[in-house]
C-alpha positions, -999 to 999 in steps of 0.1 A, spaced: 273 110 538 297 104 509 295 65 512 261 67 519 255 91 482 278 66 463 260 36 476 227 53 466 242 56 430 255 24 429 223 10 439 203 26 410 231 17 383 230 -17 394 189 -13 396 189 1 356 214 -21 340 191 -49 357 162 -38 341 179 -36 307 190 -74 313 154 -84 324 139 -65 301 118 -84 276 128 -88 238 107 -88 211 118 -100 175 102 -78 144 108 -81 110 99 -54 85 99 -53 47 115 -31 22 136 -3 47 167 9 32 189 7 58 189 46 70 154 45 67 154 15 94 182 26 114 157 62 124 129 32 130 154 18 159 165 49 171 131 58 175 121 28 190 152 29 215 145 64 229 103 64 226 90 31 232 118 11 254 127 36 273 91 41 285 80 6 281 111 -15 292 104 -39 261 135 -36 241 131 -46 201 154 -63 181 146 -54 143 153 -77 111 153 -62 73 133 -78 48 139 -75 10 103 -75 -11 120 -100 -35 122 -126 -7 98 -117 23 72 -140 18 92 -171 12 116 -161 48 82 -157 65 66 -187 52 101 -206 64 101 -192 92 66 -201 101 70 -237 93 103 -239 118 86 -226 142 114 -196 138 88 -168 130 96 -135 149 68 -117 173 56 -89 145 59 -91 109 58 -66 86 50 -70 48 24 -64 23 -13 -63 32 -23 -90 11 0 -117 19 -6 -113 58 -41 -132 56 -26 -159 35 -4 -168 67 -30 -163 91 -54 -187 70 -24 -212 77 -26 -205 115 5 -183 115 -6 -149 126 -36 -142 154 -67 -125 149 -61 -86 160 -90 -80 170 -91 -99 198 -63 -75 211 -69 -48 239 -78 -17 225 -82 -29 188 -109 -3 181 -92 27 190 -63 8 167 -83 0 135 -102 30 137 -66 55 132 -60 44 93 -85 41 63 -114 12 65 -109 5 27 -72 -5 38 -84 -33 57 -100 -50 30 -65 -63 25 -59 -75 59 -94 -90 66 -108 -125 57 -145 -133 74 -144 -110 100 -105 -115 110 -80 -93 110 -44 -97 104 -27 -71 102 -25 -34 110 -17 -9 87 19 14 97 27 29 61 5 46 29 3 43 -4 -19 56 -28 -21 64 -70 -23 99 -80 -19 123 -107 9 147 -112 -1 176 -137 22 197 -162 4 229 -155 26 250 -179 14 228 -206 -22 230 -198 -22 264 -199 -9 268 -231 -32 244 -249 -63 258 -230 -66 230 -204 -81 227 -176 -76 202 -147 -85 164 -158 -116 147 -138 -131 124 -155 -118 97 -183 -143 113 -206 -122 147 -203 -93 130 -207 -102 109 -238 -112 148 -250 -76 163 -244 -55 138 -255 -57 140 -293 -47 182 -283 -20 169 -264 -7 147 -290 -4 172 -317 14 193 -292 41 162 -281 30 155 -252 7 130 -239 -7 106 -209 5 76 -187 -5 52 -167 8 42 -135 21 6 -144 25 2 -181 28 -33 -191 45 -44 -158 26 -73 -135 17 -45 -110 -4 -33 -141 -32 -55 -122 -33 -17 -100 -44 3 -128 -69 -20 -140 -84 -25 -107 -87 16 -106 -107 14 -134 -130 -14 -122 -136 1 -86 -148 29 -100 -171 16 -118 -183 -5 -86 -171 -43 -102 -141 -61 -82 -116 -86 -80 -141 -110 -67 -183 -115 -62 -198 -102 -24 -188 -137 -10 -157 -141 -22 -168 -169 -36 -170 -162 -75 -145 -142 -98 -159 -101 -107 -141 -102 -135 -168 -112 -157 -192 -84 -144 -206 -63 -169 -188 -32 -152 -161 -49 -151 -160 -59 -184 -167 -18 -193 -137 -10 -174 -113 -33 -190 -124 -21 -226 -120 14 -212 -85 2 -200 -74 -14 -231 -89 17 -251 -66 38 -238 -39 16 -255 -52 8 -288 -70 38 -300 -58 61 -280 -25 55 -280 -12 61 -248 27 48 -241 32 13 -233 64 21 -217 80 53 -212 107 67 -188 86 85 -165 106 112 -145 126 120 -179 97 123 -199 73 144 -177 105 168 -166 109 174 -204 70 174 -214 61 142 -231 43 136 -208 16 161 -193 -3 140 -171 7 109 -154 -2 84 -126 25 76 -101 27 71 -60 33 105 -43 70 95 -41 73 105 -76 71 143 -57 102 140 -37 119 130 -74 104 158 -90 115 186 -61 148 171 -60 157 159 -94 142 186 -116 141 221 -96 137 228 -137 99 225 -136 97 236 -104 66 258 -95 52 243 -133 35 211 -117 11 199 -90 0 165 -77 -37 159 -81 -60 134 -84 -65 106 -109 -94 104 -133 -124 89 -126 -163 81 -139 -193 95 -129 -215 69 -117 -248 74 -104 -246 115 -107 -214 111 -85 -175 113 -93 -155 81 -87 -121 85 -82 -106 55 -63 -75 46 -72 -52 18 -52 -44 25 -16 -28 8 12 9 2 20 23 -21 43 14 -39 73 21 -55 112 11 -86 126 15 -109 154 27 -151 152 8 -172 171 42 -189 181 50 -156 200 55 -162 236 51 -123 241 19 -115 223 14 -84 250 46 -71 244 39 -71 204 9 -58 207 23 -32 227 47 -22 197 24 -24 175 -3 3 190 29 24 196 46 29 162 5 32 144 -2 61 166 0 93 151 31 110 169 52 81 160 38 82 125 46 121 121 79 117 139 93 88 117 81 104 82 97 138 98 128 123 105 132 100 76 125 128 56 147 158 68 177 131 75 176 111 43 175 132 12 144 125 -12 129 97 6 90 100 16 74 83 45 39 80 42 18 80 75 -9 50 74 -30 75 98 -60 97 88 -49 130 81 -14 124 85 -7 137 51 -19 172 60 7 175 85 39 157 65 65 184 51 56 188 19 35 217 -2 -2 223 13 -17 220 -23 0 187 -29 -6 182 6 -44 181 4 -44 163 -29 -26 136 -14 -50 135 17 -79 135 -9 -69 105 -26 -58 86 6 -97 95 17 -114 78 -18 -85 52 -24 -95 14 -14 -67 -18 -19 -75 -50 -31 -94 -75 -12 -83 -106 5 -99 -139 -16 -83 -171 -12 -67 -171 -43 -30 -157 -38 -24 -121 -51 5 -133 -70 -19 -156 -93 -49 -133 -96 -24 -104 -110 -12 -132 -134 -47 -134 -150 -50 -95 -154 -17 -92 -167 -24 -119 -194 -55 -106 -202 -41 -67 -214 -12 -84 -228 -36 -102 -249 -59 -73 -259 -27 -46 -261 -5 -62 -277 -22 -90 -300 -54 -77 -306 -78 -99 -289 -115 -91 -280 -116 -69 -248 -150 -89 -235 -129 -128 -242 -97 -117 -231 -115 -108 -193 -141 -137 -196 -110 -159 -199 -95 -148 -169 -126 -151 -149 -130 -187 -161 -92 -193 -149 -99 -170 -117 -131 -195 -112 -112 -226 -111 -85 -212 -91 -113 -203 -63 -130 -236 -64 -93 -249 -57 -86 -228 -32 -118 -233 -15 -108 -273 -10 -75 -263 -2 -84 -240 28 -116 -256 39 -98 -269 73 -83 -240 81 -109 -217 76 -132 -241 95 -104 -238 125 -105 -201 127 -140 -195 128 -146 -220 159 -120 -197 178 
C-alpha cells in the first residue's frame, strides 16, 4: 500500500512538472510599469491565469521614451513578442505596416470591446480594424480648492464662461487656474478638450482632410489661447506645490494627481475634491469631454500562438483582474493609482466615493484622439507650434491654426501615398 501511495505521488509530480515543461510560453511586452507595479502583474498572472490556463507568460518592461522604436525593431527582425502593450495611438501605426492582427476577428471580441469606453477605440481603430484593446484609464479632470471657493462666494466651475467670470475674483485673492499641460508638447491634450467640445477634431469625417481649420475649431483655439493672453492663466507652474499652498484653486490634472494630494499634503486634507473639467454648452447641452484612454494590448502577426495571446489578453481586460491589480498595486505600493480600462471600474477602486463618481463621470464623457495616418508625434507638433505662436509671440489665433491645418494637409496627402499599399492589403483580408 505504501509503494503503491508513493508511486501514485510520484506519478502526479512527474505528471505537473511535465505540464509546466510543455506548457506554452507567451512573450508580452508592456510599457511604462515601474518595476513593483509589474512584478504584482506577474504574480497575478502566475497564480490566476497559468495556473488555470497552463499558458505560462514571460513579461518584458518597456520605457515610454523608447517603446516605439524597440517595437518597430523588433517588428522588422521578425523578433516582435506575442502581445504588445503601449499607447493607443501608436498601435494602428504598426498594424497599418502589417505588424499587429485585426482583433476583431478574435473569438469573443464583442464581449471584449464592449467592457471599456467606445470613445477609447477611436485610438485603436483605422477603417473598421481594431488593434488594440484597452487594459489601463486615463482621463483629465478637475481638482477644486473648496476652502477657497467658499470664502470668495464660489460655487463649483461648469462651464468656461463661469470660469472666465471667477478668475479675475481669484486673482485679486492669489490664487488662480491651470491647465493640464502648460506649454509642454502633450499641450496638443488640452487643446483637443477644447475642440471636442465644441464638436471640431483632429481630422474631417474621412480622415481624409485636417479639422483644424473648422470654424469650431478655430473658436476653440481662440478660447484656448484666451485663457493665456487676456486672462492670464500660468504658463508654467509647479502644480502639487502650488495648489497645496493656494495659488492655485482650480486645476486640470489625471486622477493620479489624488494619490499625491492624500499622500503628500494630508495639510489640505478634507479642503479639496476632484471634479470635472469645464466645458461649453452646445446645442442647449453641457460638453464636458476631456482626453481619455490609457494604454493598450495587441497581437503580432509573427506570433505562432495567437490563441494563447488572445487568451491573455481577454484575461487581464476582464473586470476581476482589473479590480484585483489596481487593488493590489494600490494597497502594496504606496501612492501609486491603477486605473481600470473597464466600465464602472472606478466606482469600485479604493478611493473616496465623491471623487469616486467624479472620476467615473469623466471616464463616461471623456473620448482620445483618433487614429489618422498622420503619426501622433507630428500632428502634436503642429498644435504645439501653433499656441507657442499665439502665447508667446502674439500671432493671430485664426493664422496660427490655419497654418497648422495647411501643414496637417500636406502631411495627409503624404501619408495617404505612403500607406496606400498597405491599407489596400488590409481591407482585402
Amino acid at each position: 500500500m505504501r509503494l503503491s501511495k508513493k508511486l501514485t505521488i510520484l506519478v502526479v509530480v512527474l505528471s505537473l512538472l511535465s505540464s509546466i515543461a510543455f506548457a506554452k510560453t507567451i512573450d508580452v511586452w508592456l510599457t511604462g510599469h515601474m518595476n513593483e507595479q509589474l512584478g504584482i502583474i506577474q504574480e497575478l498572472t502566475e497564480t490566476n491565469f497559468t495556473a488555470k490556463t497552463g499558458i505560462a507568460v514571460n513579461f518584458t518592461s518597456l520605457s515610454w521614451a523608447d517603446n516605439e522604436n524597440r517595437y518597430l525593431l523588433a517588428a522588422a527582425s521578425g523578433e516582435a513578442p506575442d502581445v504588445g502593450g503601449g499607447g493607443a495611438l501608436f498601435l494602428p501605426e504598426l498594424g497599418l505596416r502589417g505588424a499587429l492582427i485585426d482583433l476583431s476577428t478574435m473569438p469573443g471580441f464583442e464581449e471584449v470591446y464592449s467592457r471599456s469606453y467606445p470613445n477609447f477605440y477611436r485610438s485603436l481603430q483605422y477603417q473598421g480594424i481594431t488593434f488594440g484593446v484597452p487594459y489601463t484609464a486615463q482621463v483629465t479632470t478637475g481638482f477644486q480648492r473648496n476652502d477657497i471657493f467658499q470664502e470668495l462666494g464660489l460655487s463649483e466651475i461648469t462651464t468656461w464662461d463661469e470660469l472666465k467670470q471667477a478668475l479675475p475674483k481669484l486673482q485679486a485673492n492669489g490664487s488662480n487656474f491651470s491647465l493640464q499641460w502648460f506649454m509642454t508638447e502633450t499641450l496638443y491634450a488640452d487643446i483637443n478638450m477644447f475642440m471636442w467640445q465644441r464638436g471640431a477634431d483632429d481630422y474631417n469625417d474621412d480622415l481624409t482632410k485636417s479639422g483644424y481649420d473648422d470654424p469650431e475649431a478655430i473658436k476653440a483655439f481662440t478660447d484656448y489661447v484666451e485663457l493665456y493672453t487676456k486672462f492670464k492663466i500660468p504658463t508654467e507652474v509647479p502644480v502639487f506645490q502650488a495648489f497645496t499652498n493656494g495659488d492655485l484653486a482650480l486645476a486640470l490634472g489625471y486622477p493620479n494627481f489624488y494619490m499625491n494630494l492624500v499622500h503628500g499634503a494630508p495639510q489640505i486634507a478634507g479642503k479639496w475634491s476632484m471634479v470635472q473639467a469645464p466645458g461649453y454648452i452646445m446645442d442647449g447641452k453641457l460638453n464636458r469631454t476631456t482626453t481619455g484612454g490609457g494604454s493598450a494590448l495587441g497581437i503580432f502577426d509573427s506570433s505562432k500562438k495567437k490563441t494563447e495571446a488572445w487568451e491573455f489578453i481577454k484575461w487581464i481586460t476582464s473586470e476581476e483582474t482589473q479590480l484585483e491589480i489596481s487593488s493590489r498595486i494600490m494597497s502594496q505600493i504606496q501612492g501609486s493609482l491603477f486605473l481600470p480600462s473597464t466600465h464602472g471600474s472606478a466606482l469600485k477602486i479604493d478611493i473616496d466615493k465623491e471623487s469616486a463618481v467624479a472620476y467615473d463621470n469623466a471616464l463616461s464623457e471623456a473620448t482620445s484622439s483618433v487614429y489618422g495616418l498622420v503619426a501622433p508625434r507630428h500632428r502634436r507638433r503642429y498644435l504645439q507650434m501653433a499656441a507657442q505662436k499665439a502665447i508667446l509671440t502674439g500671432v493671430d489665433p485664426e493664422t496660427a491654426m490655419l497654418e497648422a491645418a495647411q501643414e496637417h494637409n500636406s502631411e495627409i496627402s503624404r501619408k495617404q501615398r505612403e500607406y496606400d499599399r498597405y491599407i489596400k492589403v488590409l481591407l482585402k483580408k
